[in-house]
HTML snippet that shows the backbone in 3Dmol.js (N, CA, C, O; Angstrom):
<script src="https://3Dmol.org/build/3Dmol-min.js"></script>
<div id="view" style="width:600px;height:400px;position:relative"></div>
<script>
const pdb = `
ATOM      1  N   UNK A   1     244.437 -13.762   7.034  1.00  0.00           N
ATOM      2  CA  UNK A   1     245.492 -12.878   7.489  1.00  0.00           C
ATOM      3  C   UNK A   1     246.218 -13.551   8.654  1.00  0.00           C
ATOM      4  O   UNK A   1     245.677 -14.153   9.582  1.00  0.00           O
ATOM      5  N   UNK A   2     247.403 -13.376   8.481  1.00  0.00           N
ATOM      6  CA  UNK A   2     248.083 -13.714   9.893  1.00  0.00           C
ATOM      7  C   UNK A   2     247.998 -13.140  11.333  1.00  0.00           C
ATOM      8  O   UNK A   2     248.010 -11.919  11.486  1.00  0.00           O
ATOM      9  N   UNK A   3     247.930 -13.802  12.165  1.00  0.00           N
ATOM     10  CA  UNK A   3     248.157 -13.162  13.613  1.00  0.00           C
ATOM     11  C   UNK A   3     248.768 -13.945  14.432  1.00  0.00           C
ATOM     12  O   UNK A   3     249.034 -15.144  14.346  1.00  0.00           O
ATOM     13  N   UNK A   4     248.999 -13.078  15.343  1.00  0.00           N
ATOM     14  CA  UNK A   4     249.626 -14.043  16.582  1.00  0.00           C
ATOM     15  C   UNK A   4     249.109 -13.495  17.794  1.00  0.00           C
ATOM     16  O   UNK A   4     247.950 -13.186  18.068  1.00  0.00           O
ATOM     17  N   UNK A   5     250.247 -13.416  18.541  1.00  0.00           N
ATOM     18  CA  UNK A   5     249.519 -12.796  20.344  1.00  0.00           C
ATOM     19  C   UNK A   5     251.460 -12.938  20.860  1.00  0.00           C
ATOM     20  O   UNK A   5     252.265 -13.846  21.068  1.00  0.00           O
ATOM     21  N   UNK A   6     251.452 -11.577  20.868  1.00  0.00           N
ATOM     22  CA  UNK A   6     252.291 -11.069  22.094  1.00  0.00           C
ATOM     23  C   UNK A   6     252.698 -11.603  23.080  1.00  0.00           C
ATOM     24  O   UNK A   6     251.922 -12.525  23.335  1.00  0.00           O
ATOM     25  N   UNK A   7     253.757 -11.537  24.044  1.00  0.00           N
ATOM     26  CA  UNK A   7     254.293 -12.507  24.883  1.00  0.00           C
ATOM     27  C   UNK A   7     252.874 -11.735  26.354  1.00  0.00           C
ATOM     28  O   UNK A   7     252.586 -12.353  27.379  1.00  0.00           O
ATOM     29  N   UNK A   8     252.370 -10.545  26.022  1.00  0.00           N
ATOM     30  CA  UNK A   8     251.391 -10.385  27.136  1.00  0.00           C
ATOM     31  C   UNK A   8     250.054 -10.705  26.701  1.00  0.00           C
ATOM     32  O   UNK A   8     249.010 -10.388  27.272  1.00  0.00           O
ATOM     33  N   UNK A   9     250.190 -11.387  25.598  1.00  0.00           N
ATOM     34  CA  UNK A   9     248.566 -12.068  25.130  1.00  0.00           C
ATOM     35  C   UNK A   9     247.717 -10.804  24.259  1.00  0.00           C
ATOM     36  O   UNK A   9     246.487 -10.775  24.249  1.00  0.00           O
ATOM     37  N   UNK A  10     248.191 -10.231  23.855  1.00  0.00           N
ATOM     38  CA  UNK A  10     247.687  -8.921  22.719  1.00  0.00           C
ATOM     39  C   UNK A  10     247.705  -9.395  21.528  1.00  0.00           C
ATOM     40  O   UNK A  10     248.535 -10.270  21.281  1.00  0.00           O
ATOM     41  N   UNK A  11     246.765  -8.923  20.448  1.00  0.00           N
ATOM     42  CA  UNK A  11     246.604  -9.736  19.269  1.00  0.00           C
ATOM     43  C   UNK A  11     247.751  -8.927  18.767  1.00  0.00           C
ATOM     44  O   UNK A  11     247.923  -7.828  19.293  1.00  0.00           O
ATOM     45  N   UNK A  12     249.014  -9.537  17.291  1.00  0.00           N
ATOM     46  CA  UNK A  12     249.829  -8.572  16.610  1.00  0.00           C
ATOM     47  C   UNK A  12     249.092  -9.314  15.028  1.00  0.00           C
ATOM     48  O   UNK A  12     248.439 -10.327  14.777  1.00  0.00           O
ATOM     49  N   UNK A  13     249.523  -8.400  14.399  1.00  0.00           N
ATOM     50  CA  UNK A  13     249.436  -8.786  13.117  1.00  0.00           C
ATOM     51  C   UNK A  13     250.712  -8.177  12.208  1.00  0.00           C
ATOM     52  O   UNK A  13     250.924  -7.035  11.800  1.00  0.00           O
ATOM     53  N   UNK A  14     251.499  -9.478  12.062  1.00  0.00           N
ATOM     54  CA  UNK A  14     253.021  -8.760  11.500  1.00  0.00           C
ATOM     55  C   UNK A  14     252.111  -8.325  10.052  1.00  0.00           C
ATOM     56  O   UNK A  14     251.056  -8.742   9.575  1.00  0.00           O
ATOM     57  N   UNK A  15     253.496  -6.857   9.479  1.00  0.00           N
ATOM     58  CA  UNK A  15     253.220  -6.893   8.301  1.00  0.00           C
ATOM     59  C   UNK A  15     254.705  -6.805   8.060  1.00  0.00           C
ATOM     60  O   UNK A  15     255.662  -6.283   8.632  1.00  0.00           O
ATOM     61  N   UNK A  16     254.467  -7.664   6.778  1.00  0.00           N
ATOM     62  CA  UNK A  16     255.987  -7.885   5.697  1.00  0.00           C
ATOM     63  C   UNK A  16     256.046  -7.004   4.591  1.00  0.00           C
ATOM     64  O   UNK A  16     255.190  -6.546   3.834  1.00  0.00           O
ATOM     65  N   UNK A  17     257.308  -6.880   4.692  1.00  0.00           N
ATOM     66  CA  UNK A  17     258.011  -5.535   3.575  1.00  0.00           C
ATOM     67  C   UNK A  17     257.478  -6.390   1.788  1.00  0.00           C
ATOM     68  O   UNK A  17     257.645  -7.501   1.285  1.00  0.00           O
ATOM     69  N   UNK A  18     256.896  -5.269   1.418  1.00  0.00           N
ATOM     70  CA  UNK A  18     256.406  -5.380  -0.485  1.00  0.00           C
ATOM     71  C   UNK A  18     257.059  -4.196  -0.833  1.00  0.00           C
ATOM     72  O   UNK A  18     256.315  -3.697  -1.677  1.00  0.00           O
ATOM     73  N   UNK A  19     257.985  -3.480  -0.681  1.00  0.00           N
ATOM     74  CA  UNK A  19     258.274  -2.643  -1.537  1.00  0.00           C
ATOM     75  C   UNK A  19     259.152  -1.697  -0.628  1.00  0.00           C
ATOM     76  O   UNK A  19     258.749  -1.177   0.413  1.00  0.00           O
ATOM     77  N   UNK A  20     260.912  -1.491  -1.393  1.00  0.00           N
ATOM     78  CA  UNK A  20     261.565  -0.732  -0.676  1.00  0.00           C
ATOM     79  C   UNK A  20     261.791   0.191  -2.008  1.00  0.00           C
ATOM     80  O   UNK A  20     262.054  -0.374  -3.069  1.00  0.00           O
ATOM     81  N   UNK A  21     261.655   2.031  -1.926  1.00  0.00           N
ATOM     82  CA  UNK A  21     261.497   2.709  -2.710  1.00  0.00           C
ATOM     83  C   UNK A  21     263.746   3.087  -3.183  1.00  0.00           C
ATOM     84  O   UNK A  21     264.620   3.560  -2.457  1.00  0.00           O
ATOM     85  N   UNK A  22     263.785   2.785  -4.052  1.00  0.00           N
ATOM     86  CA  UNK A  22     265.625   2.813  -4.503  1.00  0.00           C
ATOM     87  C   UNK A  22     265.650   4.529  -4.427  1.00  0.00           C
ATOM     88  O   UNK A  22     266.529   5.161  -3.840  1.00  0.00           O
ATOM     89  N   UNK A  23     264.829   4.959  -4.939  1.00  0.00           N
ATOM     90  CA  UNK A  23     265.199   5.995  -5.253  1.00  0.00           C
ATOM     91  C   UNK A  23     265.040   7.304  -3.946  1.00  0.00           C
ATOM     92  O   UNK A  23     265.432   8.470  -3.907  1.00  0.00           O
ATOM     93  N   UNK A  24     264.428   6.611  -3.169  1.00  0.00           N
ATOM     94  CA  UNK A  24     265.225   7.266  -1.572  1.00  0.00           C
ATOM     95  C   UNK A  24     266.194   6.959  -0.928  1.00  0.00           C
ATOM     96  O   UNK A  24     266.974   7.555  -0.185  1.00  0.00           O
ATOM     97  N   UNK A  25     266.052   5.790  -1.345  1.00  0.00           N
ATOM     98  CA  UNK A  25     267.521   4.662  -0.680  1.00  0.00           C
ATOM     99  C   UNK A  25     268.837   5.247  -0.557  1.00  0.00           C
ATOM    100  O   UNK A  25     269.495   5.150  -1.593  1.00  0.00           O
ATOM    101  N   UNK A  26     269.375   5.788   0.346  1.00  0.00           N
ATOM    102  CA  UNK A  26     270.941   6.316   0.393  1.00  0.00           C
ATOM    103  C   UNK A  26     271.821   5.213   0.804  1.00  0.00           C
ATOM    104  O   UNK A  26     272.984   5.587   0.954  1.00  0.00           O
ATOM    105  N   UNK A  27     271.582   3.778   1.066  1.00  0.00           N
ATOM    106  CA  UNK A  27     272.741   2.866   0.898  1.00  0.00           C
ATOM    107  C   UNK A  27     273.446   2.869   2.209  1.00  0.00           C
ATOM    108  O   UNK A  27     274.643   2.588   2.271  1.00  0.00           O
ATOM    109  N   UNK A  28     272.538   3.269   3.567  1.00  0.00           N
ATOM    110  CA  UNK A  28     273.981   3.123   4.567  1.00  0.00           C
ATOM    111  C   UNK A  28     273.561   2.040   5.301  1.00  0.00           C
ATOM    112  O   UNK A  28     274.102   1.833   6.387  1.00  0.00           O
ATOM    113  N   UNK A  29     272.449   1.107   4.790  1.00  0.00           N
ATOM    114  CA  UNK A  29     272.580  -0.109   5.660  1.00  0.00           C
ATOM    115  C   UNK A  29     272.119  -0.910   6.840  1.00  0.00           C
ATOM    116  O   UNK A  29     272.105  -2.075   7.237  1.00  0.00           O
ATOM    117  N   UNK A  30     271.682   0.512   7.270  1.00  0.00           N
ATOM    118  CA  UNK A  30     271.447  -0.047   8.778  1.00  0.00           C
ATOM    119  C   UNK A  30     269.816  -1.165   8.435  1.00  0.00           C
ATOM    120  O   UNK A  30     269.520  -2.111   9.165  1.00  0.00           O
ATOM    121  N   UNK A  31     269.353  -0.926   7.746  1.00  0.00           N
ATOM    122  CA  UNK A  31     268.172  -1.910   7.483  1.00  0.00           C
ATOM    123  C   UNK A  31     269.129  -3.466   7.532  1.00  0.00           C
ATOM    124  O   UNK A  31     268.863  -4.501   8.143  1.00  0.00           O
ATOM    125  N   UNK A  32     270.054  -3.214   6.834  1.00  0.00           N
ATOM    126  CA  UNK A  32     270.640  -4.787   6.398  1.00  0.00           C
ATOM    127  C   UNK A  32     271.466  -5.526   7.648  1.00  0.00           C
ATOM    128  O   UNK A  32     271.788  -6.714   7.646  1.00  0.00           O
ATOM    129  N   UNK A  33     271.733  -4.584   8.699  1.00  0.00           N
ATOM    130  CA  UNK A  33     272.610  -4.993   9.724  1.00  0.00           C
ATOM    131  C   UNK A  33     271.294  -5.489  10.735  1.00  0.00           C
ATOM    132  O   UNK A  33     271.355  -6.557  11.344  1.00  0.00           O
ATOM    133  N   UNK A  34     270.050  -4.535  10.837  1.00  0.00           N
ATOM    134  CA  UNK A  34     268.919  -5.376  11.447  1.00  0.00           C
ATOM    135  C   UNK A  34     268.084  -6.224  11.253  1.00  0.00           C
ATOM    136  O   UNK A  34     267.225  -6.697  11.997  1.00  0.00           O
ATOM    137  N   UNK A  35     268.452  -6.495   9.816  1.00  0.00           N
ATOM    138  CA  UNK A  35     266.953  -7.910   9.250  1.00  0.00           C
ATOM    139  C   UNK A  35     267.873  -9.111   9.749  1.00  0.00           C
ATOM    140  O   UNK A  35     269.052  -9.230   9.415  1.00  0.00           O
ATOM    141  N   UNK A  36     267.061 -10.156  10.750  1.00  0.00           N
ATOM    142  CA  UNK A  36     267.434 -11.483  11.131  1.00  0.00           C
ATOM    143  C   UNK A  36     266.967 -12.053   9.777  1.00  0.00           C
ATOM    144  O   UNK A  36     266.070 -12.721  10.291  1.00  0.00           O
ATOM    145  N   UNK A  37     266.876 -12.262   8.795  1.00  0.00           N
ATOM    146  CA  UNK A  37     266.403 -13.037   8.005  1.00  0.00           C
ATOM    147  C   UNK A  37     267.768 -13.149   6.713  1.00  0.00           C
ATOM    148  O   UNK A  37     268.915 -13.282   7.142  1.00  0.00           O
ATOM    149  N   UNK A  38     267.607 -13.106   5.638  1.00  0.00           N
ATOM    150  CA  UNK A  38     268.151 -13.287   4.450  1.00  0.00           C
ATOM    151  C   UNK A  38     267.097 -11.963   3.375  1.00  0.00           C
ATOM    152  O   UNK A  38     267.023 -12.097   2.154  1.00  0.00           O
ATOM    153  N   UNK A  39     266.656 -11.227   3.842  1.00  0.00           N
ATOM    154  CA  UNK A  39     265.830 -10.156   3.229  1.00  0.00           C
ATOM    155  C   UNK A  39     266.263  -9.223   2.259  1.00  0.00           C
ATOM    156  O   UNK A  39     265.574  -8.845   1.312  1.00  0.00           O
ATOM    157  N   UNK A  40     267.371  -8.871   2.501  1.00  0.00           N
ATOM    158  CA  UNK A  40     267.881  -7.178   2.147  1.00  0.00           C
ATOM    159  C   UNK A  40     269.337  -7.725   1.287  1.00  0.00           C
ATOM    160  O   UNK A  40     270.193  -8.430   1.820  1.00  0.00           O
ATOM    161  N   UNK A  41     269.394  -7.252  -0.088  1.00  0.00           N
ATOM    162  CA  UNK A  41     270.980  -6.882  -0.226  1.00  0.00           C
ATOM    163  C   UNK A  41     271.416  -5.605  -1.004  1.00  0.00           C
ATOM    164  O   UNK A  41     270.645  -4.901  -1.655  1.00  0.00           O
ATOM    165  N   UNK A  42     272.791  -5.393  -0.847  1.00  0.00           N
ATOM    166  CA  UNK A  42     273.183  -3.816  -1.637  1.00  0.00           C
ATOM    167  C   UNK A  42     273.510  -4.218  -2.864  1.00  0.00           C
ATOM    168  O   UNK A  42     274.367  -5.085  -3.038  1.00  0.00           O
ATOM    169  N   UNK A  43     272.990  -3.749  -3.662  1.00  0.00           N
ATOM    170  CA  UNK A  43     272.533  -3.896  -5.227  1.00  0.00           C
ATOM    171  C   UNK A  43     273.381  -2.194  -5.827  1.00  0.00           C
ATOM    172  O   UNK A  43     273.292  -1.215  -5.086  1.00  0.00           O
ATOM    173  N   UNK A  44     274.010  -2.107  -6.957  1.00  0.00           N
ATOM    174  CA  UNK A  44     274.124  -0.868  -7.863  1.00  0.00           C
ATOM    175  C   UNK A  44     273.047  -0.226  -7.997  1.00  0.00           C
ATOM    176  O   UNK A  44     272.064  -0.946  -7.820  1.00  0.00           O
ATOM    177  N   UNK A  45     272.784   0.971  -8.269  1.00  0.00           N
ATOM    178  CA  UNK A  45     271.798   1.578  -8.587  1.00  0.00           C
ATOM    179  C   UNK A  45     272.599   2.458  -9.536  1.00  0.00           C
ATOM    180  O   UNK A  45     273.424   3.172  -8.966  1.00  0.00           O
ATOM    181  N   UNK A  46     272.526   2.577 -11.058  1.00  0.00           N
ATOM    182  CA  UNK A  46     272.655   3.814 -11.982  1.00  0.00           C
ATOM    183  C   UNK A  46     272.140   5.097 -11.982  1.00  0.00           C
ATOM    184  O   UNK A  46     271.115   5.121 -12.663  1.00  0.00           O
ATOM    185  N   UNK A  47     272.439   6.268 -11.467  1.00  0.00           N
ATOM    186  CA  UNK A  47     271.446   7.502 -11.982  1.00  0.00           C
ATOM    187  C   UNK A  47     272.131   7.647 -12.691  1.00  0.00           C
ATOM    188  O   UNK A  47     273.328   7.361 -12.707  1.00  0.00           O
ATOM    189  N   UNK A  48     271.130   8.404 -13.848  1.00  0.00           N
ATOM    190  CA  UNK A  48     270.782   8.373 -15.555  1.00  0.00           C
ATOM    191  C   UNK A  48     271.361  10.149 -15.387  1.00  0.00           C
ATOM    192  O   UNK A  48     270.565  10.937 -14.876  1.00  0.00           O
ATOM    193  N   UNK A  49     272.402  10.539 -15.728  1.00  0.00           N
ATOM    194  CA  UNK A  49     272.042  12.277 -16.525  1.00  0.00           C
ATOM    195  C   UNK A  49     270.977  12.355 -17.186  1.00  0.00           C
ATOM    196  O   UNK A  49     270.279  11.358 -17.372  1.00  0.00           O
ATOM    197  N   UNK A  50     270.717  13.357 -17.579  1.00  0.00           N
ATOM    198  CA  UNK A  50     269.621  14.278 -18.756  1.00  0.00           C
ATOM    199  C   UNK A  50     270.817  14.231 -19.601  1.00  0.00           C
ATOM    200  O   UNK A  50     270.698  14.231 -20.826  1.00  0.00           O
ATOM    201  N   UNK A  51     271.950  14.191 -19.037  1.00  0.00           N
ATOM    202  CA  UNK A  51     272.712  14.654 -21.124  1.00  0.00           C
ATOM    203  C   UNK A  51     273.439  13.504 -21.110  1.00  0.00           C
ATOM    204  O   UNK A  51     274.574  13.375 -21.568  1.00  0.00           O
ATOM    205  N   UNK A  52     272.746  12.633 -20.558  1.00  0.00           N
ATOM    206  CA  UNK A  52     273.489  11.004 -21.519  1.00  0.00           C
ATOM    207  C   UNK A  52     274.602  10.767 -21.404  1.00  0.00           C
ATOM    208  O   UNK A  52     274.970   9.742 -21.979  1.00  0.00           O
ATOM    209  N   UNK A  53     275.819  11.689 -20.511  1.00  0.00           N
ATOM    210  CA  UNK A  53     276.759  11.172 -20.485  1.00  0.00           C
ATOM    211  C   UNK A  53     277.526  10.220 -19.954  1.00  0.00           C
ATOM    212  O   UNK A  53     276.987   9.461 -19.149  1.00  0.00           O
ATOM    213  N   UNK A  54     278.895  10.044 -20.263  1.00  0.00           N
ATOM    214  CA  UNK A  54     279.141   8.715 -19.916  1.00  0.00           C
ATOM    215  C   UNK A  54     279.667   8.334 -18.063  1.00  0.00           C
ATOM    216  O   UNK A  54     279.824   7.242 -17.516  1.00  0.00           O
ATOM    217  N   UNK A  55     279.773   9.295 -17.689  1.00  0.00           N
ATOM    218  CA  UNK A  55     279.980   9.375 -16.125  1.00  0.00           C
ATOM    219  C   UNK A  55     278.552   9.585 -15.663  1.00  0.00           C
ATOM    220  O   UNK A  55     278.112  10.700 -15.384  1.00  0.00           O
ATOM    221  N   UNK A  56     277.929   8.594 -15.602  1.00  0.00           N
ATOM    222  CA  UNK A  56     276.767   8.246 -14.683  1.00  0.00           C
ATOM    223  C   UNK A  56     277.346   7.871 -13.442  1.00  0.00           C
ATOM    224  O   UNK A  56     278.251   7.039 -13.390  1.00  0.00           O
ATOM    225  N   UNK A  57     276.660   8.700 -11.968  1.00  0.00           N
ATOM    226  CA  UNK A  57     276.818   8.405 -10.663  1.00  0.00           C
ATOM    227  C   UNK A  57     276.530   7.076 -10.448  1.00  0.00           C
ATOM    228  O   UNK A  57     275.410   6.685 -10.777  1.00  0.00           O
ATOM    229  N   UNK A  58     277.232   6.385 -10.014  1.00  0.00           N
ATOM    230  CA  UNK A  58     276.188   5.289  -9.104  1.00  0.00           C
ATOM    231  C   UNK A  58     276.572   5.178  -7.549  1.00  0.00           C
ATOM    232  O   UNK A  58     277.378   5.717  -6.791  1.00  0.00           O
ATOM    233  N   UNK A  59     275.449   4.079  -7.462  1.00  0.00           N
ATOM    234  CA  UNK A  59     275.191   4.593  -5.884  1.00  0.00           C
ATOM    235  C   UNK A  59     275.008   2.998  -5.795  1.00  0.00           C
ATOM    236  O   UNK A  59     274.382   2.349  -6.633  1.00  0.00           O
ATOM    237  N   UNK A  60     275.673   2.430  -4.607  1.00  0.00           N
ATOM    238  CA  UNK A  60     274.782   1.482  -3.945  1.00  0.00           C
ATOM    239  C   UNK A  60     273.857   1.825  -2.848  1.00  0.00           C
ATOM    240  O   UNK A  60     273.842   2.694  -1.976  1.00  0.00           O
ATOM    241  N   UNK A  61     272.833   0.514  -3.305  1.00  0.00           N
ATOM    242  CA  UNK A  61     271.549   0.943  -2.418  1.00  0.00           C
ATOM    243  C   UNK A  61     270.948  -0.440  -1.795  1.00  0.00           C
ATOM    244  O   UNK A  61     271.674  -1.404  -2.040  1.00  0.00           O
ATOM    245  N   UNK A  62     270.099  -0.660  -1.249  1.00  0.00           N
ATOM    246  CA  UNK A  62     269.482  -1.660  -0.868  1.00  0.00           C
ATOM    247  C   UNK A  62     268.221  -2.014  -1.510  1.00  0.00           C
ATOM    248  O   UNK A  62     267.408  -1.101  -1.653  1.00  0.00           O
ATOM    249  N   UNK A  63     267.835  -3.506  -2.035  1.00  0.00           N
ATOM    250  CA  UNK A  63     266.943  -4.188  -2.385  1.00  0.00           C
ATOM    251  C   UNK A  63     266.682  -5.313  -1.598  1.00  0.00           C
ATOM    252  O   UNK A  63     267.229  -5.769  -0.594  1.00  0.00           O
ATOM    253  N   UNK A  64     265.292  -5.818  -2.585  1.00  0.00           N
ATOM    254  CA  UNK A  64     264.708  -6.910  -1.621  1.00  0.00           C
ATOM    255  C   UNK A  64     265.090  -7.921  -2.437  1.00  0.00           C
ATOM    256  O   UNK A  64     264.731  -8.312  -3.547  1.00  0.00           O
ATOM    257  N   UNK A  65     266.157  -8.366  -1.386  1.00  0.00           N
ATOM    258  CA  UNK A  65     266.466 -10.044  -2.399  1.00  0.00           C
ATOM    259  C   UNK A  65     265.867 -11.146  -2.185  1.00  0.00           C
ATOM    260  O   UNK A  65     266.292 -12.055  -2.898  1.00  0.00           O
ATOM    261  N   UNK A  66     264.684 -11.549  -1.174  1.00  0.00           N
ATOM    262  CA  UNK A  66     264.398 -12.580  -0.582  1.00  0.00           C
ATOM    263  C   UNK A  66     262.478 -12.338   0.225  1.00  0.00           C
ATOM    264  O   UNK A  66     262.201 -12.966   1.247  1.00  0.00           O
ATOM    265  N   UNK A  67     261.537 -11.500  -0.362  1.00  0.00           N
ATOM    266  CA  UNK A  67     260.630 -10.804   0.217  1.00  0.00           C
ATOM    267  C   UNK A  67     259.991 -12.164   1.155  1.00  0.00           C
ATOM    268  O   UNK A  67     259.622 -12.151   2.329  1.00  0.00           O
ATOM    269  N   UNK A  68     260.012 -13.307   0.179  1.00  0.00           N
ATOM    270  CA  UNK A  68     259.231 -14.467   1.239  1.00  0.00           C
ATOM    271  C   UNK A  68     259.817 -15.407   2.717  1.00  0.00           C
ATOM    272  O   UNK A  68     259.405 -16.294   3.464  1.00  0.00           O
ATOM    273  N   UNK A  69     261.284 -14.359   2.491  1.00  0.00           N
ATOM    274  CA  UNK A  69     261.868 -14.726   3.879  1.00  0.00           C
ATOM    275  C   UNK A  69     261.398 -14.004   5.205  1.00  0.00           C
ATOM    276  O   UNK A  69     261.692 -14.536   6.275  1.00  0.00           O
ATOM    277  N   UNK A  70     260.899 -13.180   5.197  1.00  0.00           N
ATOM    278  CA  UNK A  70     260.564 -11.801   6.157  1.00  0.00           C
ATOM    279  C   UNK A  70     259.555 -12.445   6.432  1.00  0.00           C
ATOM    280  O   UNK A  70     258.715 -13.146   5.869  1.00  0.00           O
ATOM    281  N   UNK A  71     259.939 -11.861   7.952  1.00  0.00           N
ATOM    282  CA  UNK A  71     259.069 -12.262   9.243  1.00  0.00           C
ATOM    283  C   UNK A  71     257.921 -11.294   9.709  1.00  0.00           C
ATOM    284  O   UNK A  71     257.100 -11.584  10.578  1.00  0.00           O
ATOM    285  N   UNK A  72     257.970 -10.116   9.023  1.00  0.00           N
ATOM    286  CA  UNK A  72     257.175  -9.223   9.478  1.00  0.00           C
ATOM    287  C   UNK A  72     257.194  -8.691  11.042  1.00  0.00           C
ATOM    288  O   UNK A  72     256.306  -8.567  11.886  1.00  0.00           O
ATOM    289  N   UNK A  73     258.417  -8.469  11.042  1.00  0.00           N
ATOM    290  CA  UNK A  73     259.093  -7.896  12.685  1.00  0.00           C
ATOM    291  C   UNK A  73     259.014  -6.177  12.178  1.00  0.00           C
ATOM    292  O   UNK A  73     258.308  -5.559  12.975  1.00  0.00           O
ATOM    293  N   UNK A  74     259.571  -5.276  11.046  1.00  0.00           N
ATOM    294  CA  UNK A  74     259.361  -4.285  10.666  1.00  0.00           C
ATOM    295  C   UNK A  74     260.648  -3.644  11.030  1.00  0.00           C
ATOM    296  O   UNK A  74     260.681  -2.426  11.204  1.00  0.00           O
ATOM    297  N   UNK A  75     261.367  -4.140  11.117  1.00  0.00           N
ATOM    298  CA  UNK A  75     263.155  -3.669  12.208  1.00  0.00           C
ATOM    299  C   UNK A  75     263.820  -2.536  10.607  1.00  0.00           C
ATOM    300  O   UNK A  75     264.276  -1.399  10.732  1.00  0.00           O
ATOM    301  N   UNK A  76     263.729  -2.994   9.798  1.00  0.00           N
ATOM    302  CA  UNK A  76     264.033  -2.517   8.686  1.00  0.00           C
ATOM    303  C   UNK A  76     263.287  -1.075   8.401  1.00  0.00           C
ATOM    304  O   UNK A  76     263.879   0.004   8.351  1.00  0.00           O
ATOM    305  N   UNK A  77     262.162  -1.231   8.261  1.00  0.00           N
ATOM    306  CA  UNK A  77     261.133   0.568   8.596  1.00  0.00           C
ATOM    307  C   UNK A  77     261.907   1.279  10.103  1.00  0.00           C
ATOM    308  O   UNK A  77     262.213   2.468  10.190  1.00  0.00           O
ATOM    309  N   UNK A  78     262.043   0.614  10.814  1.00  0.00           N
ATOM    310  CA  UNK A  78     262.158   1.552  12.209  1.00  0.00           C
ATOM    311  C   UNK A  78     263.574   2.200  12.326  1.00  0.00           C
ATOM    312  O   UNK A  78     263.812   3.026  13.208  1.00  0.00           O
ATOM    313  N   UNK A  79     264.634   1.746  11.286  1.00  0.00           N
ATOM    314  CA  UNK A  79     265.920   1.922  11.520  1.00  0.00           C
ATOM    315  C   UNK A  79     266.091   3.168  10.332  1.00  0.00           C
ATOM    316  O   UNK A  79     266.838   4.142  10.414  1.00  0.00           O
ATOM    317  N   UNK A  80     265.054   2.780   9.083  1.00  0.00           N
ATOM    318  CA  UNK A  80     265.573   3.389   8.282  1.00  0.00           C
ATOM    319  C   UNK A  80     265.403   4.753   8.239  1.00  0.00           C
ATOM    320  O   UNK A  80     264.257   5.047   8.580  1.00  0.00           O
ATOM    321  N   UNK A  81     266.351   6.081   7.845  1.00  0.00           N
ATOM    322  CA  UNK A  81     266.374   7.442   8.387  1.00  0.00           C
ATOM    323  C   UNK A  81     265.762   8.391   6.480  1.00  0.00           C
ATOM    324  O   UNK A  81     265.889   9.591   6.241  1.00  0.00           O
ATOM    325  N   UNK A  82     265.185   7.368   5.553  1.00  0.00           N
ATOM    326  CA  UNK A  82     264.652   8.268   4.878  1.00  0.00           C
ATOM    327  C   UNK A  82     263.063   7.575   4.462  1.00  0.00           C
ATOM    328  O   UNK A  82     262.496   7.766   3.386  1.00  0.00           O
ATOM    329  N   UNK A  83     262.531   6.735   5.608  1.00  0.00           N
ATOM    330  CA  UNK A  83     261.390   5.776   5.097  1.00  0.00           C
ATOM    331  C   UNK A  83     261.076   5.488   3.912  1.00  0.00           C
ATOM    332  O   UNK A  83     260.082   5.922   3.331  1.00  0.00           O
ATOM    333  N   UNK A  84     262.127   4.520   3.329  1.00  0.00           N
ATOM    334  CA  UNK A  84     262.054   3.747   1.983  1.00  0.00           C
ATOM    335  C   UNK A  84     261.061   2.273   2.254  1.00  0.00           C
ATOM    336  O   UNK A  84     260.889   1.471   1.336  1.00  0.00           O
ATOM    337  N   UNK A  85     260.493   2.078   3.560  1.00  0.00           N
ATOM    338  CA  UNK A  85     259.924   0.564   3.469  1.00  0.00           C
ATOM    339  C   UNK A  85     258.520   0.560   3.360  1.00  0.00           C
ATOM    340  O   UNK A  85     257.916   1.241   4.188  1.00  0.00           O
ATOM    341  N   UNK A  86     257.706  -0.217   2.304  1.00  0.00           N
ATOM    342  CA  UNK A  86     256.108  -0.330   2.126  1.00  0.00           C
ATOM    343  C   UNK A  86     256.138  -1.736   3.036  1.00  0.00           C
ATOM    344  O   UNK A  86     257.054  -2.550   3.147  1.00  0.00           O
ATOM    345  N   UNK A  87     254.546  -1.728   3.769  1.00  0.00           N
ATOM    346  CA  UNK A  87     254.582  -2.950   4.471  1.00  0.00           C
ATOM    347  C   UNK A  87     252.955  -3.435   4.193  1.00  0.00           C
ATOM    348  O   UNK A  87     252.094  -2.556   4.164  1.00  0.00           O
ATOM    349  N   UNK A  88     252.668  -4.518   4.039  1.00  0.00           N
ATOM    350  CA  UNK A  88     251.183  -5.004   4.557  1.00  0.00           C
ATOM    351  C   UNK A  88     250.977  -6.016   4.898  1.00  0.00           C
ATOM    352  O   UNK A  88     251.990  -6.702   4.771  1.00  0.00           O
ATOM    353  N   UNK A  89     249.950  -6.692   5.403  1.00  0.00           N
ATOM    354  CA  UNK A  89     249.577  -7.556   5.808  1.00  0.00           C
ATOM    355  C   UNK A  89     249.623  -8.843   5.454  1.00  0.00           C
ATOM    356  O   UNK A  89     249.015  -8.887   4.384  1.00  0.00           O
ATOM    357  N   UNK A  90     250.028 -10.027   5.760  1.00  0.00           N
ATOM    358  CA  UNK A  90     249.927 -11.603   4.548  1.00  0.00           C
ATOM    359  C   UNK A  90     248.371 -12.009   4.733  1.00  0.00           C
ATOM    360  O   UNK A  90     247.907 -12.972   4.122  1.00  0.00           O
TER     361      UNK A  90
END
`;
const viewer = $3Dmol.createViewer("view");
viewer.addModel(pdb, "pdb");
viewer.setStyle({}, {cartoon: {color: "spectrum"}});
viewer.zoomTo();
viewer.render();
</script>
């Protein structure tokens, strides 16, 4: 597992994002304006009717375009206002 030590000498153990849930995802971003990395992009998302029709909503939302870039800082969980981010340990 990874660790490090804090600029006051405390053990941290980053954890990196495995899983951002779309289907909470409302698309406003603020995850993507705080990842220093190459992590996050806004991707389409289709919702499906029940009656198949041809005016399906869509929505942009945010995905993980890059998971092995993340630093495990967590800036992305702390910003986001419907907790779409899974995190664990490397």
């Amino acid at each position: 597992m990874t660790t490090g030590l804090t600029r006051g000498g405390t053990e941290w153990t980053p954890q990196f994002v495995t899983n951002l849930d779309q289907e909470k995802c409302i698309g406003c971003g603020r995850c993507y304006k705080v990842c220093p990395r190459n992590v996050l992009d806004l991707v389409e998302r289709e919702l499906a009717d029940d009656d198949d029709d041809e005016d399906d909503d869509n929505m942009m939302v945010m995905a993980i375009a890059d998971a092995m870039d993340c630093i495990g800082c967590g800036a992305c969980g702390r910003v986001c206002p419907k907790d779409c981010y899974t995190y664990a340990p490397a």
